[in-house]
C-alpha positions as CSV (number, residue, x, y, z in Angstrom):
1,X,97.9,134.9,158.3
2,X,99.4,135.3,154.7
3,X,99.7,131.0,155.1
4,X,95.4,131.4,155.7
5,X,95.6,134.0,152.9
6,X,96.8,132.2,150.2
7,X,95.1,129.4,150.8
8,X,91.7,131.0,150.7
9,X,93.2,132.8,147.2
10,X,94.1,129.3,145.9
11,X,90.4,128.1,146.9
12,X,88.7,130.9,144.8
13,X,91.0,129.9,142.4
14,X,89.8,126.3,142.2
15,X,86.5,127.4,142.3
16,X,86.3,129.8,139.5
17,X,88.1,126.5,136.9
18,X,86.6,124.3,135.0
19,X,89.0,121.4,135.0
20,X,89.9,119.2,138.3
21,X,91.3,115.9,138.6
22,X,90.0,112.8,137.5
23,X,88.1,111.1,140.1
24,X,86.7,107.2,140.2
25,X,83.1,109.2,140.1
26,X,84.0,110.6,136.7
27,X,82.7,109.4,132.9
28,X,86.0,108.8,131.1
29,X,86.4,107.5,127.6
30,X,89.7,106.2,126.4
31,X,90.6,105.3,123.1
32,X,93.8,105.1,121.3
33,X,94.9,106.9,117.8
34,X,97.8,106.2,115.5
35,X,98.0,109.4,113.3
36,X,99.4,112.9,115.1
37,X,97.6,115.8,114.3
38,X,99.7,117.9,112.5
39,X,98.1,120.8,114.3
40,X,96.0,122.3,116.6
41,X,94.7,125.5,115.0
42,X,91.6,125.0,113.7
43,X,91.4,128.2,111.5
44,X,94.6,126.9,109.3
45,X,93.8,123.1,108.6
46,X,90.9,121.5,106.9
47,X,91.6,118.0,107.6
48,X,89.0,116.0,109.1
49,X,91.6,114.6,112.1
50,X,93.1,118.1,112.6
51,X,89.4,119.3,113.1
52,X,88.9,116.9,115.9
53,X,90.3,119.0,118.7
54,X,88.8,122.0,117.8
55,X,85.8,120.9,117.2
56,X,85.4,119.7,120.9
57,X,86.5,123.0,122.6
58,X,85.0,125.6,120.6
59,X,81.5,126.0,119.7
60,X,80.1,127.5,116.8
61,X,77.3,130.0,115.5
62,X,74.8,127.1,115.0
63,X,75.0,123.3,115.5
64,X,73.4,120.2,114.6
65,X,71.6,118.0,116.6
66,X,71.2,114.2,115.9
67,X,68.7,113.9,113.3
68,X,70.3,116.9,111.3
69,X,68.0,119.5,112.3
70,X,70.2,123.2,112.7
71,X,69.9,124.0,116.2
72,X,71.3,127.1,118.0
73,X,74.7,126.9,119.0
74,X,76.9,130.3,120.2
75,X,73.9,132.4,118.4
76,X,70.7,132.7,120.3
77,X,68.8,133.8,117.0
78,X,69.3,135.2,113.8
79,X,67.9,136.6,110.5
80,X,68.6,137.4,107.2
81,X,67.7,140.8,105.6
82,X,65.1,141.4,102.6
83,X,67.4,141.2,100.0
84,X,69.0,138.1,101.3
85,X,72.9,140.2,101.9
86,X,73.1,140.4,105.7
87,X,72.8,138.2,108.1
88,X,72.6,138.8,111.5
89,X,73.3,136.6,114.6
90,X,72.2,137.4,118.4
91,X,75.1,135.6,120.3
92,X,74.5,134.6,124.3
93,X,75.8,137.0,126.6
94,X,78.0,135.2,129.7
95,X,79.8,133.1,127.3
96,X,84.0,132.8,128.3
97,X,86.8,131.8,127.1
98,X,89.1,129.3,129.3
99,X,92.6,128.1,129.1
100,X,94.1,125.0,129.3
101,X,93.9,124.7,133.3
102,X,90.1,125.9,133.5
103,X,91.2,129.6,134.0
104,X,88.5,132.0,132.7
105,X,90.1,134.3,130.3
106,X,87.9,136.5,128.6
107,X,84.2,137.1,127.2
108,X,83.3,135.4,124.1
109,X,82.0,138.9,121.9
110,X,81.4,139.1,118.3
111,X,84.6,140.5,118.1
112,X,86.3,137.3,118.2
113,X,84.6,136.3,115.2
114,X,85.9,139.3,113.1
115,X,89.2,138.2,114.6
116,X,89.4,134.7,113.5
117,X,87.9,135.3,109.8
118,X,90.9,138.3,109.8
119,X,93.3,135.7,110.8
120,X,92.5,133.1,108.2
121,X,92.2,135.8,105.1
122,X,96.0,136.4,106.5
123,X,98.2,135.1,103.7
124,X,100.8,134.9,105.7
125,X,99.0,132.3,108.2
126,X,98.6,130.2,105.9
127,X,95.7,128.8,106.1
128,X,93.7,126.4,103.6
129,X,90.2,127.6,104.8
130,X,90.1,131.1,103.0
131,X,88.2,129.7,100.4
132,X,85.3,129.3,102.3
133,X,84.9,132.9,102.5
134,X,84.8,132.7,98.7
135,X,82.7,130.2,98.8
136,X,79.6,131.7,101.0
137,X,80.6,134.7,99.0
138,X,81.6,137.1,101.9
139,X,81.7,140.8,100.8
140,X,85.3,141.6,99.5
141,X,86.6,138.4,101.5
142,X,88.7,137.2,98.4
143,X,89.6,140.4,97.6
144,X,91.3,141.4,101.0
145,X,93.2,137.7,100.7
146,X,94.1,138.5,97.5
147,X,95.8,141.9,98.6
148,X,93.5,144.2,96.1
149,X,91.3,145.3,99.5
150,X,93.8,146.6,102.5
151,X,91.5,147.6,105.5
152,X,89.6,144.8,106.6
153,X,86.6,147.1,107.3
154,X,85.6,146.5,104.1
155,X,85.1,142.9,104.6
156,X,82.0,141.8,105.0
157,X,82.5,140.3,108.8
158,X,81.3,143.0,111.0
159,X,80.6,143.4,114.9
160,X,77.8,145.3,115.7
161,X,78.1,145.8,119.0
162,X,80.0,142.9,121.6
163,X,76.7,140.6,121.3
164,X,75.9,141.0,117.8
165,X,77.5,139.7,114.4
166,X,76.8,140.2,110.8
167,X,78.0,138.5,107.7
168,X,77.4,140.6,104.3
169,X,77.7,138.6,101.1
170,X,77.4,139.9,97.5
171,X,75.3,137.9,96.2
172,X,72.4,136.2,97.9
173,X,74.0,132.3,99.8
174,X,70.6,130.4,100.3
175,X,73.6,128.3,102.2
176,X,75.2,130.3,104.1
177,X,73.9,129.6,107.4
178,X,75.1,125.9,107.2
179,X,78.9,127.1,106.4
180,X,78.9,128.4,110.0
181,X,79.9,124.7,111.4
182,X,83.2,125.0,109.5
183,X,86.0,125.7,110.5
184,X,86.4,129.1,108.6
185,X,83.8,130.7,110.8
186,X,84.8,129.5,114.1
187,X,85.6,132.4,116.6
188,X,89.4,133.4,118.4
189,X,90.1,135.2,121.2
190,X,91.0,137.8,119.5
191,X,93.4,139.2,121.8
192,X,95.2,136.1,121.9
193,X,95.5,136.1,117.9
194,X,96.9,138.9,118.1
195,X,99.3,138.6,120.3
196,X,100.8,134.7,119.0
197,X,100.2,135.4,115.1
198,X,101.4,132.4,113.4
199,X,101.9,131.0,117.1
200,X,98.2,130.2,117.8
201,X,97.4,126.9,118.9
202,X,100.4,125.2,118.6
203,X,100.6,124.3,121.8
204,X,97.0,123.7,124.1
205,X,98.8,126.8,126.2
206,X,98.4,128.9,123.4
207,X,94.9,128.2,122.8
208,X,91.6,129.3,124.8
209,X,88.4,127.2,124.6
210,X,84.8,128.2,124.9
211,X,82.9,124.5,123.4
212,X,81.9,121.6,125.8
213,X,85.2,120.7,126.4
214,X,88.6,122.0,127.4
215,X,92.0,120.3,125.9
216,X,93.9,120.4,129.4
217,X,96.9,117.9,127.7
218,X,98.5,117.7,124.1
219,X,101.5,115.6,124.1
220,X,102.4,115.1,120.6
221,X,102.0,111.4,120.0
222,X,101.8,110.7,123.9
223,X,98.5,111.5,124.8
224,X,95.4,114.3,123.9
225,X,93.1,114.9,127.0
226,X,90.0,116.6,127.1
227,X,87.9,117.8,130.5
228,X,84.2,118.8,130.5
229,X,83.9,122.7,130.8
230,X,81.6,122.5,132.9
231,X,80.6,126.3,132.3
232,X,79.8,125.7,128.7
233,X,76.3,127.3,127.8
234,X,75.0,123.8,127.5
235,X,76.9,121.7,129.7
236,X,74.1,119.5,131.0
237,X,73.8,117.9,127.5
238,X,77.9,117.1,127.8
239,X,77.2,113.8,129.3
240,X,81.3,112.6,129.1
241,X,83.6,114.0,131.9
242,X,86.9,113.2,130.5
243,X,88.4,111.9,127.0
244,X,91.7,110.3,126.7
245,X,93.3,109.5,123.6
246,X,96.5,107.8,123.6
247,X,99.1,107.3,120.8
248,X,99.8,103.9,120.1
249,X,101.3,103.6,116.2
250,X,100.0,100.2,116.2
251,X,96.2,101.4,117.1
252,X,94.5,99.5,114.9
253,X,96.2,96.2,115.7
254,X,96.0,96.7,119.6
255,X,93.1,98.8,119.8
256,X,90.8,95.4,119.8
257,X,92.9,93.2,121.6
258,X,92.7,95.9,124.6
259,X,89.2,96.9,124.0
260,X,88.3,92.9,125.0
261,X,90.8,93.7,128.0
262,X,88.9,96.5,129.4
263,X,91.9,99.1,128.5
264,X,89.9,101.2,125.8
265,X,86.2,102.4,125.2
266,X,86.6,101.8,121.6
267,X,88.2,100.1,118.5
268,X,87.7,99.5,115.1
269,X,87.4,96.5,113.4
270,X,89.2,96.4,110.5
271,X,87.7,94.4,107.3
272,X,90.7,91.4,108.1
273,X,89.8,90.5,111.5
274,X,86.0,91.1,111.5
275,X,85.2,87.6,110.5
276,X,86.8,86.4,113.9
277,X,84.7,89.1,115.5
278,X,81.4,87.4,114.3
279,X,82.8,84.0,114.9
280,X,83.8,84.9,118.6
281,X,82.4,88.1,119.7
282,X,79.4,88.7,118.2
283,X,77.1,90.2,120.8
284,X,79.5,93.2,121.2
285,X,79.7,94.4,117.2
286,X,78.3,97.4,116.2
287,X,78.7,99.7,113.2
288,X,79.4,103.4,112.8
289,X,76.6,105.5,111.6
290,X,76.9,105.9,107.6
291,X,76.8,110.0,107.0
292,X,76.7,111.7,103.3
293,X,79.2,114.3,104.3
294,X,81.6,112.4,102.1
295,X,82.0,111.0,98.7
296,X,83.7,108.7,96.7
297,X,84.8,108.9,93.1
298,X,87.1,107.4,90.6
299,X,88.7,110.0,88.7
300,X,90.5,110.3,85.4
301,X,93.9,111.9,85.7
302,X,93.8,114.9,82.3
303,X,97.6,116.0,83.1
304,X,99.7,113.0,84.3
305,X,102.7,113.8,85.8
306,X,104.7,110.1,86.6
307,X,107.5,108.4,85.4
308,X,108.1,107.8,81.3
309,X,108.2,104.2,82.2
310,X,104.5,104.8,82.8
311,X,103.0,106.4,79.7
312,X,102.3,109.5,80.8
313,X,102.0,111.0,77.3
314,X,100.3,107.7,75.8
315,X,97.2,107.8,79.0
316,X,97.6,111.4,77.7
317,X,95.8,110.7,74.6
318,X,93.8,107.6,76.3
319,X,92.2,109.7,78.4
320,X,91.0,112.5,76.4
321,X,88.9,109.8,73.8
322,X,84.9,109.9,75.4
323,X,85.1,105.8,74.4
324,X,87.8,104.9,75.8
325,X,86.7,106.5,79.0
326,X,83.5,104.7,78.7
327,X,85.2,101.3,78.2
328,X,86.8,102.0,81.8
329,X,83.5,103.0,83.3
330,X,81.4,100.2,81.5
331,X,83.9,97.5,82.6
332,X,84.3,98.4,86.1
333,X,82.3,96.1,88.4
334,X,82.1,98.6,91.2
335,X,80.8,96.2,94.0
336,X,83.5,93.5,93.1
337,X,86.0,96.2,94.4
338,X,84.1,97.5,97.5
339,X,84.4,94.1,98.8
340,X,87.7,95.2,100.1
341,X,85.9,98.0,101.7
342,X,82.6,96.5,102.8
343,X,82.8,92.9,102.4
344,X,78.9,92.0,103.4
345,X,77.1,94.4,101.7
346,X,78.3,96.5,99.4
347,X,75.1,97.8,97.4
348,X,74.4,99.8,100.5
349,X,77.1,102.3,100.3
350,X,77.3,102.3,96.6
351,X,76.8,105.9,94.6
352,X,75.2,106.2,91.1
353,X,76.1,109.7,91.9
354,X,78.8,112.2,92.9
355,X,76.4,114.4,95.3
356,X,75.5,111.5,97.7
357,X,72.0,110.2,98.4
358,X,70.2,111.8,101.1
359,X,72.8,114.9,101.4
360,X,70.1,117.6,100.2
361,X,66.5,117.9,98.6
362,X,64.7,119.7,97.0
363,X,60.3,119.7,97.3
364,X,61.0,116.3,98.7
365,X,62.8,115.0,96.0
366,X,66.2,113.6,96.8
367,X,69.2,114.9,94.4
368,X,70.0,112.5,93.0
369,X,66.6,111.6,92.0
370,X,66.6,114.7,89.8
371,X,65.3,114.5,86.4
372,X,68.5,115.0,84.9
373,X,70.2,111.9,86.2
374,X,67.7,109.8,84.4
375,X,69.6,107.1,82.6
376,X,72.6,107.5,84.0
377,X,72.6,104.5,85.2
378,X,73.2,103.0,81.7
379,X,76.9,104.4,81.9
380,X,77.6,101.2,84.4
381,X,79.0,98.2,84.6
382,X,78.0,96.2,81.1
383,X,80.6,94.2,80.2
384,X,79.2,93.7,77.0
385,X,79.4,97.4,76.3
386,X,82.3,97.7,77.8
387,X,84.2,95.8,74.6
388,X,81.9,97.7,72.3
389,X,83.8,101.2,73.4
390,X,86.9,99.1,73.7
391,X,87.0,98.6,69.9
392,X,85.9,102.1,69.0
393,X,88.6,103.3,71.3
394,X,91.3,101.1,69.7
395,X,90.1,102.3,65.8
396,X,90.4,106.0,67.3
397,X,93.4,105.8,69.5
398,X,95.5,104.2,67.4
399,X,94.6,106.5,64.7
400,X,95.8,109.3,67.2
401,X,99.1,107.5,67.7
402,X,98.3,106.1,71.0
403,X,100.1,102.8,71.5
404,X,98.5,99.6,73.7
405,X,98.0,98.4,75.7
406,X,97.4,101.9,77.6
407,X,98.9,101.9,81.3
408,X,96.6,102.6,84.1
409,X,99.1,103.8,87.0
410,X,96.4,102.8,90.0
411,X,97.6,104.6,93.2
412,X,96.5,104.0,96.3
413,X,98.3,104.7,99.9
414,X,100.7,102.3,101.6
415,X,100.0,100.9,104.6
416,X,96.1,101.1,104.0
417,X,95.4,97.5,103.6
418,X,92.0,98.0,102.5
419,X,92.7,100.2,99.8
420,X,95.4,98.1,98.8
421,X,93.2,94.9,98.5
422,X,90.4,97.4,96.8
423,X,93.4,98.1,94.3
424,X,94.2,94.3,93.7
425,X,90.2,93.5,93.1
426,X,90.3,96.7,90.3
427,X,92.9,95.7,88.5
428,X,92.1,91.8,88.2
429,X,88.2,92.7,87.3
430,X,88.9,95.2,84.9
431,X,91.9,93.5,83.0
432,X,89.1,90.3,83.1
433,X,87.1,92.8,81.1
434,X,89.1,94.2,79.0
435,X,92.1,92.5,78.3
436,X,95.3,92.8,78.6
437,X,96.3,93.6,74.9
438,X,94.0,96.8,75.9
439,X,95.0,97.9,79.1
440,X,97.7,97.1,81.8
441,X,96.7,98.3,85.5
442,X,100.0,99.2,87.1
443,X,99.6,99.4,90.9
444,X,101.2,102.2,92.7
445,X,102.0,102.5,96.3
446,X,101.9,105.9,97.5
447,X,104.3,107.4,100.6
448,X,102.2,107.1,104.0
449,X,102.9,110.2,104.8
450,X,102.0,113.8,102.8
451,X,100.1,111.3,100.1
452,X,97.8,113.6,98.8
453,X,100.3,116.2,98.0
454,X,103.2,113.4,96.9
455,X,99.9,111.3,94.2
456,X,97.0,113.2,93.5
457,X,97.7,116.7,93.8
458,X,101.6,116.2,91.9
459,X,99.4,114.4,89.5
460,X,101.1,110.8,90.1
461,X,97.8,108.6,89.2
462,X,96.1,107.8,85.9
463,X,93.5,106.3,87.8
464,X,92.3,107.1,91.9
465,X,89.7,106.4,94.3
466,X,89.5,110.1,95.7
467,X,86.9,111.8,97.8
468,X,85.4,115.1,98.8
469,X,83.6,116.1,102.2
470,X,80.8,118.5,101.8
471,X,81.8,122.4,102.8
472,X,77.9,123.3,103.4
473,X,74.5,121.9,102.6
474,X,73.9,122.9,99.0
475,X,75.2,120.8,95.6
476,X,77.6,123.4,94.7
477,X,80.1,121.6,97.2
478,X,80.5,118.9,95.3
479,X,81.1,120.6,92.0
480,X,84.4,122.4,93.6
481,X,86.3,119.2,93.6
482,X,86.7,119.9,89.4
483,X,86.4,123.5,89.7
484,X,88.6,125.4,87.3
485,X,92.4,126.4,88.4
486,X,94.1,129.6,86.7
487,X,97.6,130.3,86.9
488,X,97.4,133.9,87.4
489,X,100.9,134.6,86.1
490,X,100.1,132.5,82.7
491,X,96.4,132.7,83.0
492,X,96.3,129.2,81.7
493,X,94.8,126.1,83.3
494,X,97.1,124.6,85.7
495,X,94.6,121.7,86.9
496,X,92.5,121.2,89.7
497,X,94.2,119.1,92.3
498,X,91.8,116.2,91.8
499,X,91.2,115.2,88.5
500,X,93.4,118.0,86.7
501,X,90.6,118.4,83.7
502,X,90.6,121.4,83.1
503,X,94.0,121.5,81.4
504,X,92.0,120.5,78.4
505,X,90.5,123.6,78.2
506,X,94.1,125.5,76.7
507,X,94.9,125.0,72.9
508,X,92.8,122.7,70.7
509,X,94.5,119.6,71.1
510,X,91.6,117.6,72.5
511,X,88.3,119.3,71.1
512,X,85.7,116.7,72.0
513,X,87.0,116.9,76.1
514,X,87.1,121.1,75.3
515,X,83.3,120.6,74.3
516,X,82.1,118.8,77.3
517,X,84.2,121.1,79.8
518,X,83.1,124.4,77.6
519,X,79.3,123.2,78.7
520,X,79.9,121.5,82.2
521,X,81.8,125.3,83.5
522,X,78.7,127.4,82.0
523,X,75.9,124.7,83.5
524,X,77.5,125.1,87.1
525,X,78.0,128.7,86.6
526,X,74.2,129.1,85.9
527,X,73.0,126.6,88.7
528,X,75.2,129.3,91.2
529,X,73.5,132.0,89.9
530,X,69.9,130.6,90.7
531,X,69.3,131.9,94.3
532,X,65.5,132.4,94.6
533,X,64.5,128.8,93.4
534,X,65.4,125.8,95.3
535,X,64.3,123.1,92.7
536,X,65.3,125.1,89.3
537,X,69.4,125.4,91.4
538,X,69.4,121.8,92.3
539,X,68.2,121.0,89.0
540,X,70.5,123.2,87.4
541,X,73.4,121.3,89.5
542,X,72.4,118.0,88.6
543,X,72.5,118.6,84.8
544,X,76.0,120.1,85.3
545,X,77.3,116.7,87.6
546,X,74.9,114.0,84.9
547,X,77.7,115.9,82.2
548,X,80.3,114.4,83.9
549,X,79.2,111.2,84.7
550,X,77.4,110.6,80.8
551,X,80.9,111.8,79.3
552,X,82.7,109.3,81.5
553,X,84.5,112.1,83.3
554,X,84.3,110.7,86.5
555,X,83.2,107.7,87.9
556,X,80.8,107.8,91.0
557,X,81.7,105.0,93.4
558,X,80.4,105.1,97.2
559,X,79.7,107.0,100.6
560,X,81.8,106.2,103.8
561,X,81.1,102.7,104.8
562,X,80.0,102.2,108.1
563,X,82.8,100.8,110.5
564,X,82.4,97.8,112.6
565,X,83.4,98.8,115.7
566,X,83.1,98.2,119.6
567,X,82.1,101.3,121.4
568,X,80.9,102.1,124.8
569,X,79.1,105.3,122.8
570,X,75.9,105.1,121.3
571,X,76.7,107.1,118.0
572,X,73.4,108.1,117.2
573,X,72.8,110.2,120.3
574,X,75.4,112.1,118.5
575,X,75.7,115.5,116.1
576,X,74.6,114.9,112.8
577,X,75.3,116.9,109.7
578,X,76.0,116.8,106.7
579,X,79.1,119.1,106.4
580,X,81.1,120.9,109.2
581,X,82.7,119.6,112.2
582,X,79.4,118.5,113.9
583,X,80.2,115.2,113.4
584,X,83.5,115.2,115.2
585,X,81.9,116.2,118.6
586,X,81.1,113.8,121.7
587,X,78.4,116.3,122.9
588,X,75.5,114.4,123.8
589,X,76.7,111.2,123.9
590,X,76.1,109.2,126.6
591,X,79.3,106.8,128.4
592,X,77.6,103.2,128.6
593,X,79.4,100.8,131.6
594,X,79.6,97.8,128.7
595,X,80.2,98.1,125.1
596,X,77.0,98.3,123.0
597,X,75.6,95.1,122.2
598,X,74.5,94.1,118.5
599,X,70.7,94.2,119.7
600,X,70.9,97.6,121.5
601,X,72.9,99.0,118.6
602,X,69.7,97.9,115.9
603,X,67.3,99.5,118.7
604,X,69.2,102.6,118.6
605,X,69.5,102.4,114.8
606,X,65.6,102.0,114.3
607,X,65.1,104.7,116.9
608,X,67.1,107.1,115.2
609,X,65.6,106.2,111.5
610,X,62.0,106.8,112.8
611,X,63.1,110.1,113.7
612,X,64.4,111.0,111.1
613,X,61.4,109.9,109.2
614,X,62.5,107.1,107.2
């Protein structure tokens, strides 16, 4: 009887989990990666890799479906009050949270919300996502992180009641509803924070799930698997049963090889084997789908911090002369580099702006069609201006003791073959320019591992190609890359971790740079402050970003090429969005038996551009 017993408990059991075995019946895609997560918990990090696994498990407030449109996601409705300071959100009732074996664990409430946005205004957890809160301007968000605020009643995250959330800004955020796909305002079991602290999600045991999928296995660089929850809300448009990424260090060499040998679901082409592709397998290419939820940019390093050997103080000078700048800018051929990067046609993922084409609009005009970008396009490759500024620069630098020819320490990130041959096209166009009595491009191969924190944010780099993904749907995102950066202690400039400009602002040493950042800061600070009028903000935001480009401050460059690739997923089925982690989930895509072929990839593509009304 107790034999009978338990087996009828371990039935229920069974029953009431979302994860079984996998079975010859089931729709598993395999793929292989080469780069480890570095973690889990998706409140702390705000890498796009790190974002991945998250993404999948947990569902938001509101999604994206695949032509962009905001779709309801965790939140059945919601609405924002008269004066534009609360917004409410009506989440489904029923909704659970699972463990890793398909256990239910709890209810997901509006509590868990509160929970998680607690968790990441936490100093102590470290997270890089609290300034997100800052950024939709959550009531007193910054000032609870920032210790001045104690009880986090005051904050404006609140829970109504179990099924009902509120978020209370201090200003009016025409954009907040799209920050709600970020990682910031993704929910916790809050019971579970609170128990593991800085332990959450460091393991898949210490992590619940509520999305369309349930992380069952993380084996640091062994394997990630991912089951179906087949009690998600929305689980009949969850169309994969099982994902299986494997750790292979050498992915992107074997990835192809075993994607023709029927091992893998997908593999990229890199840029240095597609050519064989074409030549041998031509029927099976197909591309990634190009998104504007990143950008491109060169930028100027204002506070170099590299080796004497280098010029750090001489680019010092360089770099603070407007011509000088603009002989850079004038005598960079910016499709002779992206070659490296998209060797057939690089005009279609080239920027004439930072704000990427297509990312937002405003009465049907693109952004960067806005009136204040008008001749811009003038600041581009000439060559012939190009040694116009160069002899200006030379009269003016050498007057300010600047000695030539100027180093240009180009960095880039070892092992990233692309970027390295990118690097090698830069240098040999723009000394062709130039000269190289004028300037000497040094090339600078950055560590493999912790580069952005070793080059660009340590300030190794006169010269980078860097890039920003949008936070939420509004051009303010793109103006926090060169946001200002106070030292509290000093209260003096201590440079933005991208381009570092704002150094110039302290002391009169460079007045003409002063000048331009003086009226760049107060431009952007008058586009935030426009709440009630769509066209007059974006406006606002594109004469703040034309300062830059027209002063040569930075120098726009391209959106994310689209990969070739071989995929047994159509990508176009899936999320679409321009910021967030929409893009990162499988939802909706559909598991083919043979890898897309080039013609039903252009039928797709067509499909997808006619609905989206282009």
């Amino acid at each position: 009887m107790k034999k009978l017993l338990a087996f009828l408990m371990t039935l229920a059991l069974l029953a009431g989990m979302a994860v079984l075995p996998a079975s010859a019946e089931e729709n598993v895609y395999t793929a292989l990666y080469s780069s480890e997560v570095s973690t889990l918990n998706y409140l702390t990090s705000s890498t796009t890799w790190d974002y991945t696994p998250g993404a999948n498990v947990v569902d938001t407030l509101i999604e994206y479906n695949n032509i962009g449109e905001i779709i309801p996601g965790l939140a059945e409705t919601w609405e924002v009050s008269e004066d534009q300071l609360t917004w409410t959100f009506h989440l489904r009732q029923g909704q659970k949270w699972y463990d890793y074996t398909g256990a239910e664990v709890g209810e997901v409430t509006a509590n868990d919300f509160v929970a998680a946005a607690k968790y990441v205004l936490t100093p102590e957890y470290d997270s890089s996502l609290e300034y997100m809160f800052e950024e939709a301007n959550i009531l007193n968000a910054a000032a609870y992180y920032a210790g001045e605020v104690t009880d986090f009643a005051e904050v404006g995250v609140k829970a109504v009641d179990d099924y009902t959330l509120q978020y209370i800004v201090d200003k009016p955020t025409p954009y907040l509803l799209s920050c709600m796909t970020y990682g910031s305002f993704m929910p916790a079991y809050g019971p579970q924070l609170e128990e593991l602290g800085a332990d959450f999600a460091t393991a898949c045991e210490k992590m619940y799930c509520c999305g369309a999928f349930i992380l069952t296995e993380f084996e640091p660089q062994v394997k990630h698997v991912f089951v179906k929850n087949v009690n998600n809300w929305d689980a009949e448009n969850v169309h994969i049963d099982r994902i299986e990424q494997i750790y292979n260090a050498e992915a992107a060499t074997l990835a192809p090889t075993m994607a023709l040998r029927g091992e893998v679901d997908y593999a990229d082409l890199s840029n240095d084997i597609i050519d064989d592709w074409k030549a041998n397998n031509p029927d099976i290419i197909s591309r990634g789908r190009a998104i504007p939820d990143f950008s491109y940019f060169f930028c100027f390093n204002f506070d170099p911090q590299y080796e004497a050997e280098y010029g750090p103080d001489n680019w010092r000078i360089a770099v603070n002369n407007s011509n000088f700048r603009h002989s850079i800018m004038s005598a960079f051929d910016r499709t002779y580099s992206m070659r490296a990067l998209e060797p057939d046609d690089p005009e279609s993922i080239l920027q004439n702006t930072i704000t990427p084409a297509t990312f937002c609009a405003a009465d049907g005009v693109d952004f960067s069609e806005l009136a204040p970008f008008e001749g811009t396009e003038e600041n581009f490759f000439n060559a012939e201006k190009a040694l116009e500024y160069k002899a200006k620069a030379m009269e003016e630098l050498t007057a300010a003791g600047c000695t030539f020819p100027v180093t240009i320490l180009l960095t880039y990130k070892s092992g990233d073959t692309d970027w390295e041959n990118e690097s090698i096209l830069f240098k040999q166009q723009l000394e062709g320019v130039l000269g190289t009595d004028y300037i000497n491009v040094e090339l600078y191969a950055g560590p493999s591992e912790s580069f952005l924190s070793a080059t660009r944010r340590a300030g190794v780099y006169s010269m980078m190609r860097c890039n920003w993904g949008a936070d939420y749907a509004d051009p303010l995102t793109w103006a926090s890359p060169f946001a200002e950066s106070i030292d509290s202690e000093t209260g003096l400039h201590e440079g933005n971790s991208y381009n570092k400009m704002d150094v110039s602002l302290d002391g009169d040493a460079y007045p003409e740079t002063k000048d331009i950042l003086t009226a760049y800061y107060a431009t952007v600070e008058e586009a935030k402050n426009i709440t009630d009028d769509t066209t007059a903000r974006y406006t606002k935001f594109a004469e703040a970003e034309a300062m830059l480009i027209n002063n040569a401050m930075v120098i726009p460059y391209n959106i994310e090429a689209a990969s070739y690739q071989v995929t047994k997923l159509n990508i176009f089925e899936g999320q679409y969005s321009p910021c967030g982690v929409s893009n990162l989930r499988y939802k909706y895509q559909t598991l083919h038996e043979d890898f897309i072929s080039a013609e039903e990839y252009e039928a797709a593509y067509q499909e997808w551009l006619t609905a989206m009304g282009k």
